[in-house]
C-alpha positions in Angstrom: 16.2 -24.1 -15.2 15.9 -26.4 -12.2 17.3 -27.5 -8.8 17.0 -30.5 -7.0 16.7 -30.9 -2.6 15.5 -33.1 -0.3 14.2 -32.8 2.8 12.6 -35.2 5.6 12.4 -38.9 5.4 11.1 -38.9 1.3 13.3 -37.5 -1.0 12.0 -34.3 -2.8 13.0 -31.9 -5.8 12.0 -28.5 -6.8 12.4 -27.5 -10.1 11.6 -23.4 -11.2 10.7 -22.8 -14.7 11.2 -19.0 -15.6 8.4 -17.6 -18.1 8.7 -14.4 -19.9 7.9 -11.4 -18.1 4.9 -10.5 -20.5 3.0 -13.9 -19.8 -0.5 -13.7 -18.6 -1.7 -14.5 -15.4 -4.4 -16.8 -16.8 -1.7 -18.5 -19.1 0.6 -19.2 -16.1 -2.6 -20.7 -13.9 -3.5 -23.2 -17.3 0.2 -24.2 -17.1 0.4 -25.3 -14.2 -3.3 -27.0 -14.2 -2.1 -28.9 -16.8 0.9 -30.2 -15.1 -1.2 -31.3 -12.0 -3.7 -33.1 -13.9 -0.9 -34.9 -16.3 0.9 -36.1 -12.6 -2.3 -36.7 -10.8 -2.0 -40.6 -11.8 1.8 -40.9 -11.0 3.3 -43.0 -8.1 4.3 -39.3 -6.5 2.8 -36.3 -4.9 3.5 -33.5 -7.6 2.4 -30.0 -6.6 2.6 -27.6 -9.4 1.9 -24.0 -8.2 2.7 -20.1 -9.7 5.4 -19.0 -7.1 5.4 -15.4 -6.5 1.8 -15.5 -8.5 0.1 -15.1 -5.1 1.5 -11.6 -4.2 1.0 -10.6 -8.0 -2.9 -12.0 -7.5 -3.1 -9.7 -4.1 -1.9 -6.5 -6.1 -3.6 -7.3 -9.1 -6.6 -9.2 -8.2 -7.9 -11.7 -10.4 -9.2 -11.5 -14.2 -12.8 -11.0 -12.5 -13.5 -10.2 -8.7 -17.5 -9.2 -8.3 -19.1 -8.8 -5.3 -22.6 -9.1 -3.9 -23.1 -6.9 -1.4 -26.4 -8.0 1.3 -26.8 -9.7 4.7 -29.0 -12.6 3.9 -27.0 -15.4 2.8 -29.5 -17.6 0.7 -30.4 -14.2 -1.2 -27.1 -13.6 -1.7 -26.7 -17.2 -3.1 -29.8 -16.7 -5.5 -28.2 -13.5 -6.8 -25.0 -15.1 -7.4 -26.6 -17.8 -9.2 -28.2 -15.1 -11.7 -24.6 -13.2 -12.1 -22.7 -16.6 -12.9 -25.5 -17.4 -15.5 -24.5 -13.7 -17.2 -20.7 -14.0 -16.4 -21.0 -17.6 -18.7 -22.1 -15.5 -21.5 -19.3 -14.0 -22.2 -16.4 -15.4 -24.4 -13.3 -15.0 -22.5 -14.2 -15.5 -18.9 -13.2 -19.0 -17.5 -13.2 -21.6 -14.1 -16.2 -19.4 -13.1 -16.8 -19.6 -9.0 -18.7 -18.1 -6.7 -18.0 -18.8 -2.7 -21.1 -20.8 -2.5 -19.3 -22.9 -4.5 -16.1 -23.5 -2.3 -18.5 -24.8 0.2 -19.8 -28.4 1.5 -23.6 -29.8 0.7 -25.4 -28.9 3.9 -28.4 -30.4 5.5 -30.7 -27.8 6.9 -33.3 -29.1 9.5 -35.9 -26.9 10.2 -38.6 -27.8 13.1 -41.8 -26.3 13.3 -41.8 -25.1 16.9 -45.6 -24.8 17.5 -46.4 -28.3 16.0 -43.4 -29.7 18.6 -44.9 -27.5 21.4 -48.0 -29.0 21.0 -46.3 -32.5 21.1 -44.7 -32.1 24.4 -41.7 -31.0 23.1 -38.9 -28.4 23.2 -36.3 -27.8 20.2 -33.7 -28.3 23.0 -35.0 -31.2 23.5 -35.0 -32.7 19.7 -31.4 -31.1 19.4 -30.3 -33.1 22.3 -31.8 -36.4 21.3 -30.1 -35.8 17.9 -26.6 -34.9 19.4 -27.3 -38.3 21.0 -27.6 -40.1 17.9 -24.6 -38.6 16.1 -22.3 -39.4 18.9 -21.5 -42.8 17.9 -18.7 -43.7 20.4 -18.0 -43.5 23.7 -15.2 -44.4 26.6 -16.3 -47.2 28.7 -13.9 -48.0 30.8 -9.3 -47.7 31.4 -6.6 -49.9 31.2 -2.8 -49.7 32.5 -0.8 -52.3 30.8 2.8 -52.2 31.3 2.7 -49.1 33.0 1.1 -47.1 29.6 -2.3 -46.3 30.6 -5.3 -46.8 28.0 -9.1 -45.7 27.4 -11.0 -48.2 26.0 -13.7 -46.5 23.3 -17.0 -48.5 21.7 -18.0 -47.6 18.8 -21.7 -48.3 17.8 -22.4 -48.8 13.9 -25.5 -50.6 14.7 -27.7 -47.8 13.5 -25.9 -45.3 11.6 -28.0 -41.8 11.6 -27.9 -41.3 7.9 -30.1 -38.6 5.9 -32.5 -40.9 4.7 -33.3 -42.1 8.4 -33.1 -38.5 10.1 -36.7 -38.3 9.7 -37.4 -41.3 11.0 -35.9 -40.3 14.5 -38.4 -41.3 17.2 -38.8 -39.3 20.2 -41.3 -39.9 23.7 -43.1 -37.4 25.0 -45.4 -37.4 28.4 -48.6 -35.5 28.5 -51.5 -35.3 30.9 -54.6 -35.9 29.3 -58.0 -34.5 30.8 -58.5 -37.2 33.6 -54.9 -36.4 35.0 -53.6 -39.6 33.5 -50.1 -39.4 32.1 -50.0 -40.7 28.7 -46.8 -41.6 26.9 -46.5 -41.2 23.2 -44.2 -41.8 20.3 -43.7 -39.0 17.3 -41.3 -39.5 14.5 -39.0 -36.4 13.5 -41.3 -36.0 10.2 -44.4 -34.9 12.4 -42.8 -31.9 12.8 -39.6 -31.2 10.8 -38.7 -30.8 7.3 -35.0 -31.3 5.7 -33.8 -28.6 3.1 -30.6 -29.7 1.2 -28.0 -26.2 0.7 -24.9 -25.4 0.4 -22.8 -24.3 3.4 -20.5 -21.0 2.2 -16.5 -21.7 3.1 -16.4 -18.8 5.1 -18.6 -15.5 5.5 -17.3 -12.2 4.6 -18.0 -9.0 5.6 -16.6 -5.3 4.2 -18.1 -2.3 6.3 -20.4 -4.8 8.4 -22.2 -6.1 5.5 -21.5 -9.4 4.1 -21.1 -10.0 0.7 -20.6 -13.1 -1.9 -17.7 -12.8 -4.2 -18.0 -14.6 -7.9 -14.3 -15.0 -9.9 -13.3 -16.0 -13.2 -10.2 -15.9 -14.8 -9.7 -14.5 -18.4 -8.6 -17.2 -21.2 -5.5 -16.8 -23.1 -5.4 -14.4 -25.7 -8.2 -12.0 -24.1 -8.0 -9.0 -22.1 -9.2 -8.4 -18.5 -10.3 -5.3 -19.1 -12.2 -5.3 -22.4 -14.1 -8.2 -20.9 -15.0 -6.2 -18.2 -16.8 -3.6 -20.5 -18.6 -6.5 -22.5 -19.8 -7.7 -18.9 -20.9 -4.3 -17.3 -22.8 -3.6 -20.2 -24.9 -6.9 -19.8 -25.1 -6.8 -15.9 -26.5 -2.9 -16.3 -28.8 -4.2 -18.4 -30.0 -6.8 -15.9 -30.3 -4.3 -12.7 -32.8 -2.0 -15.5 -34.5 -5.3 -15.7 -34.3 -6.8 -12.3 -35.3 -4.8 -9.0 -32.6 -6.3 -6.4 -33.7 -6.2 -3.1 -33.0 -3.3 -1.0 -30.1 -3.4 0.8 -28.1 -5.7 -2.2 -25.7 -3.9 -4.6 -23.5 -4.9 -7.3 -19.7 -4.2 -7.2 -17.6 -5.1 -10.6 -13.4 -5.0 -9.6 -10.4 -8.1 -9.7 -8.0 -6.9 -12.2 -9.4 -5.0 -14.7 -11.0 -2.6 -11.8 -6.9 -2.6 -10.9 -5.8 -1.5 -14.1 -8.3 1.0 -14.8 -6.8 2.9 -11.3 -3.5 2.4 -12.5 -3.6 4.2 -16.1 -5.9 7.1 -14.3 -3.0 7.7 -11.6 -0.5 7.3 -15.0 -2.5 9.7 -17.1 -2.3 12.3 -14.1 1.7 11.8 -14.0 1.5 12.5 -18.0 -0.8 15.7 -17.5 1.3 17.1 -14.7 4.6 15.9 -16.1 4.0 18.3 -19.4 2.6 20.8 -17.9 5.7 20.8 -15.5 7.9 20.7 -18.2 6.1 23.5 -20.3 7.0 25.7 -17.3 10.2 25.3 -16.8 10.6 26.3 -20.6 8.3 28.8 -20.4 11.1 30.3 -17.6 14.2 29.6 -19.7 13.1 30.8 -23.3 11.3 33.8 -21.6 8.2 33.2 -23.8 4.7 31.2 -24.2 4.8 30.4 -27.6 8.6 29.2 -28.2 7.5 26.1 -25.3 4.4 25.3 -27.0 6.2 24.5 -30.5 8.5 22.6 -28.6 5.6 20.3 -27.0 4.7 19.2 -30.6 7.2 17.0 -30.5 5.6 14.8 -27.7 2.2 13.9 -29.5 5.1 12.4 -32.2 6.7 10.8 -29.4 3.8 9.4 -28.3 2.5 8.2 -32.0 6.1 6.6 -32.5 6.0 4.4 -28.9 2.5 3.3 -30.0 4.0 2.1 -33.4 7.0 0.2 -31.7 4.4 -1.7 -29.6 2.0 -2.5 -32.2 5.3 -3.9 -34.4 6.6 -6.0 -31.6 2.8 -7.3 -30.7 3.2 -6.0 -27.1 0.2 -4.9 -25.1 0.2 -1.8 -23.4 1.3 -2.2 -19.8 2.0 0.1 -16.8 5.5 -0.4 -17.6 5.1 0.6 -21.4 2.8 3.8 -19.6 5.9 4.8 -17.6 7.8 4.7 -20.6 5.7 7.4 -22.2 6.3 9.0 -19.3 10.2 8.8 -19.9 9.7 9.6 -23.4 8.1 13.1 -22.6 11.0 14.4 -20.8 13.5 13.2 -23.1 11.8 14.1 -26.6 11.5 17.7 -25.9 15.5 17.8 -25.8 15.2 17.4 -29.8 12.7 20.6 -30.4 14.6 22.9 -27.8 18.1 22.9 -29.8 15.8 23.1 -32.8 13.5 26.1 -31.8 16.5 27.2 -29.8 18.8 27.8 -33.1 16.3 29.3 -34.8 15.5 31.5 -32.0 19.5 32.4 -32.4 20.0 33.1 -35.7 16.4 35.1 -36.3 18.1 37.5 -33.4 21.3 37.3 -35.9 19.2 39.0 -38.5 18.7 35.7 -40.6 14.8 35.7 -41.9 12.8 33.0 -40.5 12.6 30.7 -43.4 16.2 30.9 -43.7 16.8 30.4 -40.3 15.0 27.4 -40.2 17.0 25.5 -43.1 19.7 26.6 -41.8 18.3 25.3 -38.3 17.8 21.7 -39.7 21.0 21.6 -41.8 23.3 23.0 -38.7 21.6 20.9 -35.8 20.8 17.8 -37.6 24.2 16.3 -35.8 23.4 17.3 -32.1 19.7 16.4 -32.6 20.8 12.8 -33.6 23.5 12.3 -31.0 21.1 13.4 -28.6 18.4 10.7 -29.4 21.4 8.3 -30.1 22.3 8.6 -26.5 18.6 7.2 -25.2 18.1 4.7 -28.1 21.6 2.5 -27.5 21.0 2.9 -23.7 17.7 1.8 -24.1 18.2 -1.0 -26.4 20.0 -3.8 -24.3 16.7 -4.0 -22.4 15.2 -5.1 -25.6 17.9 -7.7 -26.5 18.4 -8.8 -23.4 17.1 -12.5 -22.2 17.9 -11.8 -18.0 15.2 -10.3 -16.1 15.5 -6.9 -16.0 14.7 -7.1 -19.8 12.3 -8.8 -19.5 10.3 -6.0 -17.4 10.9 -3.5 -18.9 11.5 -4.4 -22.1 7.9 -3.0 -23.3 9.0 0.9 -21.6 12.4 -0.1 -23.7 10.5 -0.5 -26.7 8.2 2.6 -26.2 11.3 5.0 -25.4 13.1 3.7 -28.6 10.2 3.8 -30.9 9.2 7.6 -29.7 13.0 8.9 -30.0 13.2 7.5 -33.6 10.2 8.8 -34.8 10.2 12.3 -33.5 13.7 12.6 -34.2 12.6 12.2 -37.8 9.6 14.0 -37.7 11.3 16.7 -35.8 13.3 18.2 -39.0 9.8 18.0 -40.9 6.6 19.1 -38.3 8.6 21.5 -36.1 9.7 23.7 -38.9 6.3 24.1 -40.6 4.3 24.6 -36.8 7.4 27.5 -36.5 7.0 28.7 -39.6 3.3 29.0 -39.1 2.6 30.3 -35.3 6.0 31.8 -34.5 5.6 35.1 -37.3 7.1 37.8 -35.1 10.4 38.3 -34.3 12.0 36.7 -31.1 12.6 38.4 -28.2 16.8 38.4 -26.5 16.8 36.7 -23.4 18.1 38.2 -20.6 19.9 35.3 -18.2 20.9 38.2 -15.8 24.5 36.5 -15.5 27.8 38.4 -16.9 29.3 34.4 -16.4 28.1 33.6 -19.6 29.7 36.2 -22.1 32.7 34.3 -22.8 30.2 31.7 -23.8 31.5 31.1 -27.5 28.1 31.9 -29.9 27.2 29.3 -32.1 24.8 31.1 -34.4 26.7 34.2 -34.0 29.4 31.7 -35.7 27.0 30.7 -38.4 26.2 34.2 -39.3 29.2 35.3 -39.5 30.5 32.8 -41.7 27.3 33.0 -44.1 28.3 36.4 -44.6 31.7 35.8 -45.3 30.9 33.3 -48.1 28.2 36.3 -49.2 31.0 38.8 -49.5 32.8 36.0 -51.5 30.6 35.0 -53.6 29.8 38.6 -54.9 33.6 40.3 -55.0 34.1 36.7 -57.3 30.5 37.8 -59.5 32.0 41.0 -59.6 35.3 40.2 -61.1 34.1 37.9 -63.0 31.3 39.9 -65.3 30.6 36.5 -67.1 
C-alpha cells in the first residue's frame, strides 16, 4: 500500500509497504539496502528505512551483539580484530562491524618529550606552533556597508599543513651555550616526533565503568540467530583455551540470540508452573492424585500435535507459537477430564473398568468434539486471515489448532489404555459438601440405568424365545 504528502518547498511522498509478520529482521534490512542502492543514481533523495524496525532492534537486539570488555582502547581494537576474523568464519553471519569501524582514520602524533626537552622545547610549545599552522584564516579587519555590518576573513592556502608536510614543521629554539652566548637554532618536527596512522572509535562506551568494544553482524536469510550463536561460541571458547586475554578483558556473547534464549527460559517457567497449577486445581476437584495425572497425558499429545502443525506450515518456533503452547495446556486437559470424569462415574455405577471405558469413549465422543470444536473455529480465522492480527499470531493459531486436533484424537486411544493400566482400583465418591447439587440430573447414573434396562430385555426376549 502507499500514501503520498508533501511538505516544505520540494514535494515529497511516503510510501509503507506492509511485510508479513513472520519476516526476518535480516530480510527486511536486505530489502531496504537494495532499494537504496537501486535509487542512489536517481535525480532524487530516496531514503529507504524499516519503520518501527528500530524499537524491534532495541527489544530484540541485533542477529549478533558481542562485547569486549577492557579499558585500553588500542587493546580493545586488536581483540576485536581477532573476534571479527572468527565471526567471518561462520556461514550465516553478515555486514560484520565492529565500532572501530564506524570511526574516522586518525593521525596520532606522538613527541618524545626528553629529546624536545633537550632541544629547548616544551610539548605546549610544539602544540601551539601546530594550532598555529592549522588555523588557516583569520579576521582582519570590519566593514559597515549600507548599514549591514561585515568581517572581513583571509584565508591562507599558501602552505597547506598536510600529513606528508607535518613532519617537516620547523620550530626555533634559544639556548645558552657555555660562554653565555644565546644561540638560535632550527629543528624540524621529525627530530623528535613520530606519526602513527589509527583509527579514531565513533564514540567510547562504558557499562559498569569499563569501556568496552561492541562487534555486530546480522544473520543472512534463511539462518537462525540462535543456532549461529552456538556454532560461534563454540569457536570463540576454543580461542580463549588458546589465547590468554589480558587481564582485565572479557568476552560477552548477546544481540538477539542472547534475547531469545531469556525469552523461551521465562516461557518454559510459565509452562512448568502453568501445569503444575493446573494439576492442583484437579487434584482439589477429583479428590485424588492419580485421576489428575492420567488427565495430564493429554498435554505431551498436545504438545506433539502443535509441533506437527508448525513443521507442516514451515513456521519457526516463535514466542508467540511458545504462548500458544501455553494456551494449549489449559485447554487440552478439558478433553481427558470429561473422559476420566465418565469413567470415574460409571466405575462408581458398578460398570467394570473396561466396560466403563468403551462405554466412556462411545458416550462422550460428542462433548469431547464440541469442546475442541469450540477452540479450533475460534482459532482458525487467525490462520486465514491476511489483516494484522493474523498475521501475529497466526503461528500460536496454528499451534492451538494443531494440539486440539491431535489430542482430541489421541484422546479416545492413549487415555483409555494409561487408565486402564495405572488407574486398577476402584474410584473413590467425591464429596462436594453442597446439598445444591442433588437435583443435578446424573448422566452416568442415566447410562446405567438404561444399559440395564436393555439387559433385562435382552434376556426376558432369550428366555421366551428358547431358539
Amino acid at each position: 500500500g502507499g500514501m503520498g504528502g508533501s511538505s516544505g518547498s520540494y514535494g515529497s511522498y511516503v510510501y509503507y509497504v506492509v511485510l508479513p509478520a513472520d519476516t526476518p529482521a535480516s530480510r527486511i534490512q536486505t530489502i531496504t539496502k537494495q532499494i537504496n542502492e537501486a535509487a542512489a543514481d536517481m535525480p532524487c533523495t530516496v531514503t529507504a528505512n524499516a519503520g518501527g524496525m528500530d524499537d524491534m532492534t532495541a527489544m530484540l537486539g541485533s542477529g549478533l551483539s558481542l562485547k569486549i570488555y577492557g579499558n585500553d582502547l588500542k587493546i580493545l581494537e586488536e581483540i576485536s580484530g581477532e573476534v571479527v576474523k572468527i565471526v567471518e568464519t561462520v556461514p550465516g553471519y553478515e555486514d560484520i562491524n565492529t565500532s572501530f569501524t564506524e570511526g574516522d582514520p586518525t593521525i596520532h602524533l606522538v613527541i618524545d618529550k626528553d629529546k624536545a626537552m633537550a632541544n629547548g622545547l616544551t610539548v605546549a610549545q610544539i602544540y601551539m606552533a601546530i594550532s598555529e599552522r592549522l588555523t588557516t584564516s583569520a579576521t582582519s579587519t570590519s566593514v559597515t556597508i549600507d548599514g549591514i555590518h561585515l568581517d572581513i576573513t583571509v584565508e591562507n592556502h599558501c602552505d597547506p599543513l598536510t600529513v606528508e608536510n607535518l613532519l617537516e614543521i620547523t620550530f626555533d629554539s634559544t639556548t645558552t651555550d657555555m660562554t653565555g652566548a644565546s644561540v638560535t637554532k632550527t629543528h624540524k618536527l621529525s627530530d623528535f616526533a613520530t606519526i602513527e596512522k589509527t583509527t579514531s572509535v565513533s564514540s567510547i562506551n562504558r557499562e559498569n565503568q569499563t569501556r568496552y568494544a561492541t562487534i555486530s553482524a546480522n544473520v543472512a536469510e534463511g539462518y537462525n540467530a540462535t543456532l549461529l550463536s552456538r556454532e560461534l561460541n563454540e569457536k570463540l571458547n576454543e580461542y580463549l583455551r588458546n589465547t590468554t586475554l589480558p587481564h582485565g578483558y572479557t568476552l560477552d556473547l548477546g544481540g538477539e540470540s542472547s534475547t531469545v534464549n531469556e525469552m523461551v527460559e521465562q516461557m518454559l517457567l510459565l509452562l512448568l508452573l502453568g501445569g503444575l497449577f493446573i494439576y492442583l486445581v484437579m487434584v482439589a476437584q477429583f479428590q485424588s492424585l492419580l485421576s489428575p495425572f492420567i488427565v495430564i497425558f493429554t498435554i505431551p499429545l498436545a504438545f506433539t500435535g502443535g509441533l506437527i502443525a508448525l513443521l507442516i506450515y514451515g513456521q519457526q518456533l516463535s514466542l508467540l507459537s511458545i504462548m500458544g503452547f501455553a494456551v494449549l495446556m489449559g485447554t487440552v486437559v478439558n478433553n481427558g477430564i470429561v473422559f476420566v470424569d465418565y469413567a470415574n462415574q460409571l466405575r462408581l455405577g458398578g460398570m467394570e473398568r473396561r466396560a466403563a471405558l468403551i462405554a466412556t469413549g462411545k458416550t462422550r465422543m460428542r462433548p469431547i468434539l464440541m469442546t475442541a470444536l469450540t477452540t479450533i473455529l475460534a482459532m482458525s480465522q487467525l490462520i486465514f486471515s491476511d489483516d494484522m492480527a493474523g498475521q501475529l499470531g497466526g503461528g500460536m493459531a496454528i499451534v492451538i489448532i494443531g494440539g486440539m486436533i491431535y489430542a482430541t484424537a489421541m484422546t479416545l486411544i492413549i487415555i483409555p489404555v494409561v487408565y486402564d493400566i495405572f488407574f486398577k482400583r476402584q474410584p473413590l465418591e467425591v464429596d462436594l459438601g453442597s446439598e445444591s447439587l442433588d437435583d443435578v440430573p446424573d448422566d452416568a447414573a442415566e447410562f446405567i440405568a438404561q444399559a440395564k434396562a436393555a439387559e433385562l430385555a435382552a434376556a426376558e426376549e432369550a428366555s421366551e424365545d428358547p431358539q
